[in-house]
N, C-alpha and C positions, 0 to 999 in steps of 0.2 A: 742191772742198769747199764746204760752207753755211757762207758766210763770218757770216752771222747767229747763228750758234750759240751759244749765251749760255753753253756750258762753256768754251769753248776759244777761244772768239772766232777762229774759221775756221783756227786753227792744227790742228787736227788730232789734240792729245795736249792732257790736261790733268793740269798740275801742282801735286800736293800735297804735302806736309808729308814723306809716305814715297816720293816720286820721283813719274816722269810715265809717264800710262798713254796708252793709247787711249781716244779720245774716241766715245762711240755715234756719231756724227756720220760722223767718217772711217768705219766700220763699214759702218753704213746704204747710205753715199756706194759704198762699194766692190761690198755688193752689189748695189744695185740698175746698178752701170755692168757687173757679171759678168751678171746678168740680159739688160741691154738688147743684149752680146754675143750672149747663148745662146738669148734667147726663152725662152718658156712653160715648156719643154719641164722636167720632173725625172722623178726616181724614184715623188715621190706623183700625179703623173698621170698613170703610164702605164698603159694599159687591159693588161689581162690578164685576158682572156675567156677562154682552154683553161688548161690544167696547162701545156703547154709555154711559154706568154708567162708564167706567174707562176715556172717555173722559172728563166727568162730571167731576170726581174728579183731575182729569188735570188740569182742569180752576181752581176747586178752587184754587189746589197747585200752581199755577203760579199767581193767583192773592197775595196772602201771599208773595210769596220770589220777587213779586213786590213793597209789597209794604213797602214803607220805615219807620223803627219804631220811626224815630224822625217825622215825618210830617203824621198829620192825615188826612185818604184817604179821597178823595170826591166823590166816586164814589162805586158803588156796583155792585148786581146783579138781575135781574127779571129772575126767573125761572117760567115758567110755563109749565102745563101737567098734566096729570092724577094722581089721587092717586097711591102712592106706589114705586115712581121712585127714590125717597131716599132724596126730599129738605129740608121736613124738619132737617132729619139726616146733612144734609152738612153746613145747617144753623147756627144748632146750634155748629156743628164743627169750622164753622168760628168765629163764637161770642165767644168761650173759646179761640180759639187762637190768636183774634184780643186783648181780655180782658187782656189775659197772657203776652201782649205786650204792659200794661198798658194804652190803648185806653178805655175811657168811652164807653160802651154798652148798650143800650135796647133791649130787646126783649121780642116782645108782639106777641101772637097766636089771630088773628081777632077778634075770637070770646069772646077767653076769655076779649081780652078787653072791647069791646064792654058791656060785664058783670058787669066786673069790673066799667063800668064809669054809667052805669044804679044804680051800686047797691051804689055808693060811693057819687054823685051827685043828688040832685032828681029834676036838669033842664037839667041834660044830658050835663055837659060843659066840654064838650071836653079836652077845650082849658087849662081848671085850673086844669086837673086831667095831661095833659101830658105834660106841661110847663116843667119841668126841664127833661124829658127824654127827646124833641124832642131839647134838646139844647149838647147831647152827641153827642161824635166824629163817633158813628154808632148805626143808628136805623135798625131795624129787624121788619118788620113784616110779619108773618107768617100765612099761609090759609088763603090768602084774597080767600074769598068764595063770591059767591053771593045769597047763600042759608039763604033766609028770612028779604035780604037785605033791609032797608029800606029808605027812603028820608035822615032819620037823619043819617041814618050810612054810607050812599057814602057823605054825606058833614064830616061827622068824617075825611074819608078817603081822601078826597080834603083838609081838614085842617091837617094834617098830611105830606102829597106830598109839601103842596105850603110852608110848613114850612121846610121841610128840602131842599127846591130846595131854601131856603134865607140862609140856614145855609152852612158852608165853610166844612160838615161832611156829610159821605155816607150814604144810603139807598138803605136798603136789602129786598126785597120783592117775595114771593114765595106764587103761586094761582094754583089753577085749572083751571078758564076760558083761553080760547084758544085766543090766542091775535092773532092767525092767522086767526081769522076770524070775525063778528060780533056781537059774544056775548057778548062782553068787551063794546060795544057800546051800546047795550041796558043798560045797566046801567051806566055809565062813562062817559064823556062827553070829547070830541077831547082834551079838556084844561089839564084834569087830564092824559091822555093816554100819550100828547108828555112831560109832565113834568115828570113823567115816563120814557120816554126814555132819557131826561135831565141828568137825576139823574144816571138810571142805565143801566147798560151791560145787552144785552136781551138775554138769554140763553133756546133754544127752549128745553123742556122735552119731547117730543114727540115722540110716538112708543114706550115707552119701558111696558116693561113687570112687572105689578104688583107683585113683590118680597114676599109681603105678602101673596097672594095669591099663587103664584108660591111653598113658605113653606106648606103651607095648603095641597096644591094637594100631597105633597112628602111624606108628612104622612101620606095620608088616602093612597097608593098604599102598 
């Protein structure tokens, strides 16, 4: 906290006549350190060039002014589709905004986890590196890929799913594989797919137009 703060003198809360409040200070203080977690990334700057990316960002906003900030959601979103349609962007827009509404958050990108539990664990336990995130009010995991996947890392991902479909908190998960068809099967097994739809709102990404790509080509013309 700005320990300089001339309301509250770095305490945090300031005390009047009719009790003590929040200080702008602690406020300020909190978002800009939910910022410095989540980056740039919100709602007011996600580009939405077709009807399908402002549809996208529809759901999100209607899932937010759904959901209510005394009672933590139980429910999320499975986005899936091709790189570039903007999930990660909406993801992490949800996670500062659900965080700003003082709901406990994780957010893990697959692979970095994956890393992270190789590099921190040397039996690969899952279970003791994400014990206290998978017990927050909203888990996020992002590019679930199936690029290099292996036996231990779809049991990661089954121990993950079967933990948050016990926990009374939502789960946000955004892939590439096409759940409209049978590649989610060659690796995934029926149990992990409908516990996945248990958990989350399936939100198809499909057709749209790679935005990064789509900047690329505008440059070089």
């Amino acid at each position: 906290l700005p320990y300089g703060c001339t309301l509250c003198d770095g305490y945090g809360n300031v005390i009047t006549d009719d009790g003590a409040s929040v200080c702008e200070c602690k406020r300020d203080y909190f978002i800009a350190s939910v910022v410095r977690k989540y980056g740039a990334q919100s709602m007011e700057n996600f580009e939405a060039p077709t009807g399908k990316h402002l549809a996208l960002l529809k759901e999100c906003r209607r899932y937010l002014s759904d959901t209510d900030a005394a009672k933590t959601p139980t429910t999320g979103f499975l986005f899936y589709g091709a790189a570039g349609c903007g999930k990660t962007h909406l993801l992490l827009s949800l996670a500062k905004e659900l965080e700003m509404r003082s709901f406990s958050v994780a957010y893990w990108d697959f692979q970095d986890l994956l890393t992270q539990i190789k590099g921190t664990f040397n039996n690969k336990d899952a279970e003791g590196f994400l014990e206290s995130d998978l017990l927050k009010d909203v888990f996020i995991l992002d590019d679930l890929s199936t690029l290099k996947i292996t036996e231990w890392a779809v049991d990661t991902v089954r121990y993950i799913i079967n933990s948050r479909c016990r926990h009374p908190g939502s789960l946000f998960v955004s892939t590439n594989m096409d759940f409209g068809n049978d590649e989610v099967a060659e690796h995934f097994d029926p149990t992990i797919q409908s516990r996945l739809y248990e958990k989350c709102i399936v939100i198809p990404c499909v057709g749209f137009e790679d935005w990064r790509k789509k900047k690329l080509e505008v440059r070089h013309l």
